[in-house]
C-alpha positions as CSV (number, residue, x, y, z in Angstrom):
1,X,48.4,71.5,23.0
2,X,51.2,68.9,21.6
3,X,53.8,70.6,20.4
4,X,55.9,68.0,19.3
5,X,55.6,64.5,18.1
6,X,57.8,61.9,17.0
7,X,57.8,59.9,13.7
8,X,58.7,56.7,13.1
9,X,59.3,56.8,9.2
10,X,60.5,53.5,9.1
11,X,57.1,51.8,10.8
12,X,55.4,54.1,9.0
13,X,56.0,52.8,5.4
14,X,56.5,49.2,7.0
15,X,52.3,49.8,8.2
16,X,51.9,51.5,5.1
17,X,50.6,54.5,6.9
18,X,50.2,58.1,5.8
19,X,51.4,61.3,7.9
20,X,47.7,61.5,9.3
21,X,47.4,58.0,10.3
22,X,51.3,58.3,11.8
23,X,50.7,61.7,13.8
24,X,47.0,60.0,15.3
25,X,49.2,56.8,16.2
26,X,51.7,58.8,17.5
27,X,50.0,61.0,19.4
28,X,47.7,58.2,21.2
29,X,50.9,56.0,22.1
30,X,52.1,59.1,24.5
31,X,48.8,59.7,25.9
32,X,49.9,56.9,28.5
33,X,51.8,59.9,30.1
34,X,49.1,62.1,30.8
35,X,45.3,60.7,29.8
36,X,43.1,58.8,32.2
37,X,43.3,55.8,32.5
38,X,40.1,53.0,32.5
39,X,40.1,48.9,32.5
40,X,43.8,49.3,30.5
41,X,42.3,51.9,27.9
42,X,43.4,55.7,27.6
43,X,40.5,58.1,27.4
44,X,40.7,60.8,24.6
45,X,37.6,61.6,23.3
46,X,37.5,62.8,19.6
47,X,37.2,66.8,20.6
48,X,40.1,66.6,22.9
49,X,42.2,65.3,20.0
50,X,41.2,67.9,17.9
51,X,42.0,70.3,20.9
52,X,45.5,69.2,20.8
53,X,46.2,68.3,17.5
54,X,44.7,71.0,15.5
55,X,47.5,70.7,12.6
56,X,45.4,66.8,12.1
57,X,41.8,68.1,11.6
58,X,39.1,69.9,13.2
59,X,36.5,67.7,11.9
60,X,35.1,64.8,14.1
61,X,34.4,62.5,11.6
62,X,38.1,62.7,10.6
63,X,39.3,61.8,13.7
64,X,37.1,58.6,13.8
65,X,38.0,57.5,10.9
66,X,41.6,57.6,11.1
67,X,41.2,55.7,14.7
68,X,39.1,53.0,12.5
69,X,42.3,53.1,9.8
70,X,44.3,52.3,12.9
71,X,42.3,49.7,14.4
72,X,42.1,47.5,11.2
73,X,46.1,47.8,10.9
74,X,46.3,46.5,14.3
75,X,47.7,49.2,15.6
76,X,45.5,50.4,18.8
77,X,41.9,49.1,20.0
78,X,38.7,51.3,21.0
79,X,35.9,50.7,23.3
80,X,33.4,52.5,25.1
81,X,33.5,53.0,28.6
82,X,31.0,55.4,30.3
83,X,30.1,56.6,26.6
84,X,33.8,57.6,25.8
85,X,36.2,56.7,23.7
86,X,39.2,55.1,25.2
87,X,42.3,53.5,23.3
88,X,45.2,51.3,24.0
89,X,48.2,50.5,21.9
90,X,48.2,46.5,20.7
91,X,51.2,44.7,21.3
92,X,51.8,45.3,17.4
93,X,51.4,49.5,18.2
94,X,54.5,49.4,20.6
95,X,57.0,47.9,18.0
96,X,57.1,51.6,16.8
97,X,59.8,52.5,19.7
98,X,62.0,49.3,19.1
99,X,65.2,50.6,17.4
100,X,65.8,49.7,13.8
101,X,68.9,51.0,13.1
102,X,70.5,49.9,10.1
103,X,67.5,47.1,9.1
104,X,66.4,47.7,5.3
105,X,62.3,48.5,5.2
106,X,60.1,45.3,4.6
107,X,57.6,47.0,2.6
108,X,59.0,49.0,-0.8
109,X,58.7,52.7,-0.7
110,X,56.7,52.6,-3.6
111,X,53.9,51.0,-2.0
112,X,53.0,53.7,-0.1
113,X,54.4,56.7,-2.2
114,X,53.0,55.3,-5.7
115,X,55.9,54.8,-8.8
116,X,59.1,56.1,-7.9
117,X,59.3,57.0,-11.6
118,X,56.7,59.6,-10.4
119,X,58.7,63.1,-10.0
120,X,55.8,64.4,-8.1
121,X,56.3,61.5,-5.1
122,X,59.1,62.1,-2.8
123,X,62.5,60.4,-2.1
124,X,64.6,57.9,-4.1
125,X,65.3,54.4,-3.7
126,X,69.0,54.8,-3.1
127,X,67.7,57.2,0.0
128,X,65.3,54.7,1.6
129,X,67.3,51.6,1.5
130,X,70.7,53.5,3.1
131,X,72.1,51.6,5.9
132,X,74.8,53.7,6.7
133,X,73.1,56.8,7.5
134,X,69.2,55.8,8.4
135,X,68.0,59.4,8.5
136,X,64.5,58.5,7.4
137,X,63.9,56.5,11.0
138,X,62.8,58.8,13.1
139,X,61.4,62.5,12.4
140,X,60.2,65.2,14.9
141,X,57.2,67.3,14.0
142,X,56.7,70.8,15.1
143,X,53.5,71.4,15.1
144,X,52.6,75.4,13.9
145,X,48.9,76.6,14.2
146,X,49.4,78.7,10.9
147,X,50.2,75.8,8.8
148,X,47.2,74.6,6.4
149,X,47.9,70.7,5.8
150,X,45.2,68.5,3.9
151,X,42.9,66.5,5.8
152,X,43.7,63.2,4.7
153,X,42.8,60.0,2.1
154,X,38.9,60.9,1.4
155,X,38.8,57.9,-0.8
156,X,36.1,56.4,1.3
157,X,33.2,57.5,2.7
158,X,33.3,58.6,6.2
159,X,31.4,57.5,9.2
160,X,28.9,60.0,10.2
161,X,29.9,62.2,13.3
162,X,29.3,60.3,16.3
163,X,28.9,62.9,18.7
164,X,30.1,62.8,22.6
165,X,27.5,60.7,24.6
166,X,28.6,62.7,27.8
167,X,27.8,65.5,26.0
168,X,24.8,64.7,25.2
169,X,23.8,63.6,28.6
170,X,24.8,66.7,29.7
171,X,22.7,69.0,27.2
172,X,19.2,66.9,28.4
173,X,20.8,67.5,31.7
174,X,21.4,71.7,31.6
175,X,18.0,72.4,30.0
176,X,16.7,70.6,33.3
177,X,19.3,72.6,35.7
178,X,17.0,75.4,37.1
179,X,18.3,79.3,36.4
180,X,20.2,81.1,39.2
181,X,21.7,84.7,39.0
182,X,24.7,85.1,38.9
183,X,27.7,82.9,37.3
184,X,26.9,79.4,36.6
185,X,30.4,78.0,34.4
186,X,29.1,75.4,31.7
187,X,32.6,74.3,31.2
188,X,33.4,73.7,34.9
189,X,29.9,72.0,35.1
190,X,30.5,69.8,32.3
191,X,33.5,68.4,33.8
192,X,32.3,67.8,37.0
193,X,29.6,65.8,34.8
194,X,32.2,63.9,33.3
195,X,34.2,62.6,36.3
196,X,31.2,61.9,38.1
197,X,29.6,59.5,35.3
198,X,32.5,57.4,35.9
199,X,31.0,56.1,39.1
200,X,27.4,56.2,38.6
201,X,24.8,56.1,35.9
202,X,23.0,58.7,33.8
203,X,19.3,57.8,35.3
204,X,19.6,58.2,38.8
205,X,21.7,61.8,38.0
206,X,18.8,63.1,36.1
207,X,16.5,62.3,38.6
208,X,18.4,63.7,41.4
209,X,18.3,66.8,39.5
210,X,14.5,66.8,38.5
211,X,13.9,66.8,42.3
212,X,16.5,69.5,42.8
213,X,14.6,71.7,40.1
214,X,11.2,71.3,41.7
215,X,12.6,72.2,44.8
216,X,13.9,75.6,43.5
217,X,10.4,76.3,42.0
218,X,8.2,75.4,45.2
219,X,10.5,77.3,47.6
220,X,10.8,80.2,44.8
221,X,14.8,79.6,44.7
222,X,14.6,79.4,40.6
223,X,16.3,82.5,39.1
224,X,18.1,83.8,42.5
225,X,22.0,83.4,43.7
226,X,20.6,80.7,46.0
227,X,20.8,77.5,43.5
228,X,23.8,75.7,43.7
229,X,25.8,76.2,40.7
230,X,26.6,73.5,38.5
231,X,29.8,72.5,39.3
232,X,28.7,72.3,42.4
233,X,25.6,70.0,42.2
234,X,27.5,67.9,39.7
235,X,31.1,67.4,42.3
236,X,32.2,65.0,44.6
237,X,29.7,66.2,47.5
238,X,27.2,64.4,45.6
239,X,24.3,66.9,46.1
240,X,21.9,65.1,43.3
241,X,21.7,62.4,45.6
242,X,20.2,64.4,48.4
243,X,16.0,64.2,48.7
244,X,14.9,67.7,48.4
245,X,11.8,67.6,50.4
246,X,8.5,70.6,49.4
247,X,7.4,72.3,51.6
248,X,4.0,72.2,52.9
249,X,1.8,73.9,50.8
250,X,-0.4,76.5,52.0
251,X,-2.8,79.5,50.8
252,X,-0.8,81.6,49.4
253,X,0.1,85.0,51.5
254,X,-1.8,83.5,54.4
255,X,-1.3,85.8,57.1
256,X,-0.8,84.1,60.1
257,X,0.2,87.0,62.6
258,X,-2.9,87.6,64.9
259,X,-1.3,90.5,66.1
260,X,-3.5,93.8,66.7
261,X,-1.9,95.9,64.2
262,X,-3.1,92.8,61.8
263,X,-6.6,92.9,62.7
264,X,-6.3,97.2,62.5
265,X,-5.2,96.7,58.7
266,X,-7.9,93.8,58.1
267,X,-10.8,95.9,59.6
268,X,-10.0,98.9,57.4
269,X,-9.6,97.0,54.4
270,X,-13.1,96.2,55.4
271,X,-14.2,99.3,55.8
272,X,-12.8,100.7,52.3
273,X,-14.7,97.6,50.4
274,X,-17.9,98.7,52.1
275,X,-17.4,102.4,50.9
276,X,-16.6,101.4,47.4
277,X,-19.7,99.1,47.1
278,X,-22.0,101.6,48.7
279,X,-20.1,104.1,45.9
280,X,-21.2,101.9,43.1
281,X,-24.9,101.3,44.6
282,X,-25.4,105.1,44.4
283,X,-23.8,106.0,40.8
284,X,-26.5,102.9,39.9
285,X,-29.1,104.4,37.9
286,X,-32.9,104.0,40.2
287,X,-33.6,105.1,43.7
288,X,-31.6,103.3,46.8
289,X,-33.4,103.2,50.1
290,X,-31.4,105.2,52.4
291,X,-31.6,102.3,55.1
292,X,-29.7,99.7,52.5
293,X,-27.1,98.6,54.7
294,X,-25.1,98.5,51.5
295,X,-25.3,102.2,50.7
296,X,-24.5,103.2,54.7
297,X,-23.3,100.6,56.2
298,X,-22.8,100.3,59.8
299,X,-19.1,99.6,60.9
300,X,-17.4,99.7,64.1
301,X,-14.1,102.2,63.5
302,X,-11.4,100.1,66.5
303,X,-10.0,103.3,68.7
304,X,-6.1,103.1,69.1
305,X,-5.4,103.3,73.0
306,X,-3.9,106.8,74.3
């Protein structure tokens, strides 16, 4: 989780942006140190910025609409790559680290803070035009779990949630992936998921897995420690692509062993059938002949060797 993050008051009321839209901004121009990176863009999806910045907001739809707040400034750019969100910081964005010590704000305070004649808005003008001691430049933000803040300007109406695509890929995907006993991590799966869609497309995955899941039911695999987990199927060994042949069927517990203990168990199943039938014929109400081959009927009992 980001702990810290630096604040460029100065940009901020030059932008005319509020903490929300300062901390988001903030927070996406370091991502260069540690996000993926795709085609110049920085993947954070909107759940990993709520992850790691859970003093912003924990609601998706605030997240997205704070990166749209961004985007119209000028300030970053979005685009979709493999159904993720990636950013990248506008030639405008990176102004925010150019040193301004000393240079009065373009933009008056009162823009973004309302009337200064307002007790209830913060600072005075004597304390945002100081040139000799620029304090309001630059401010770090710890960032404490326990502290409640607002969630934003709710002026507008927000953009419905748009949920994770990979996500959502990978739900169809796990109500496909057969059962197995034992452990089977989602999470670990999921990631797997993740890095591999950013080589290869959704169709030819879920079909590698529909033949992987009729495989497991026609060999009788489904439910045992013998499917591969997730994670596994999902990784870089790229076990979805593999063809997963059925077996041949046949009559099902065909015995195939001709073997003389075989035929011993077969020819005394065949002799307690007989029994039972000729059982039946004689609790039948009405006379039986006693010659009915039925009623007595005349097996050979095999003799074991001495």
């Amino acid at each position: 989780m980001e702990l810290t993050l630096s604040i460029n008051q100065a940009k901020s009321i030059q932008w005319e942006l509020n903490l929300q839209q300062a901390t988001l901004f903030s927070f996406i121009l370091n991502a260069a140190y540690w996000a993926d990176k795709q085609d110049g863009y920085w993947y954070l999806s909107k759940g990993k910025i709520i992850e790691e910045l859970p003093i912003l907001s924990d609601k998706r739809d605030t997240i997205y609409r704070l990166g749209t707040q961004l985007i119209r400034k000028g300030l970053i750019e979005r685009k979709i790559i493999n159904g993720g969100d990636h950013y990248r910081v506008t030639k405008k964005g990176f102004e925010w680290n150019k040193a301004e010590v000393g240079k009065k704000s373009e933009v008056p305070r009162k823009n973004i803070r309302g009337s200064e004649k307002n007790p209830s808005k913060l600072g005075k003008k004597s304390e945002v035009r100081s040139e000799k001691n620029p304090t309001y430049q630059y401010t770090n933000l710890s960032v404490n779990q326990d502290q409640n803040t607002n969630t934003g300007d709710l002026s507008s109406d927000p953009p419905p949630d748009q949920p994770d695509p990979i996500e959502q890929e990978f739900a169809q995907l796990w109500k496909i992936y057969p059962k197995r006993a034992g452990g089977n991590p989602k999470v670990g799966a999921l990631k797997a998921y993740r890095t591999l869609r950013k080589q290869f497309p959704f169709e030819p995955i879920r079909a590698g897995l529909v033949r992987y899941a009729s495989y497991c039911k026609a060999t009788g695999d489904t439910g045992t420690r013998y499917v591969k987990q997730a994670k596994t199927f999902f990784g870089p060994d790229l076990h979805w692509q593999d063809e997963y042949p059925l077996p041949k069927q046949g009559k099902p517990h065909e015995n195939h062993n001709p073997s003389p203990g075989n035929r011993l168990q077969q020819e005394h199943a065949q002799i307690n059938a007989a029994f039972a039938r000729a059982s039946a014929r004689e609790a039948a109400p009405g006379s039986v002949e006693a010659y009915d081959p039925v009623v007595r009927p005349q097996v050979g009992v095999p003799t074991c060797p001495v």
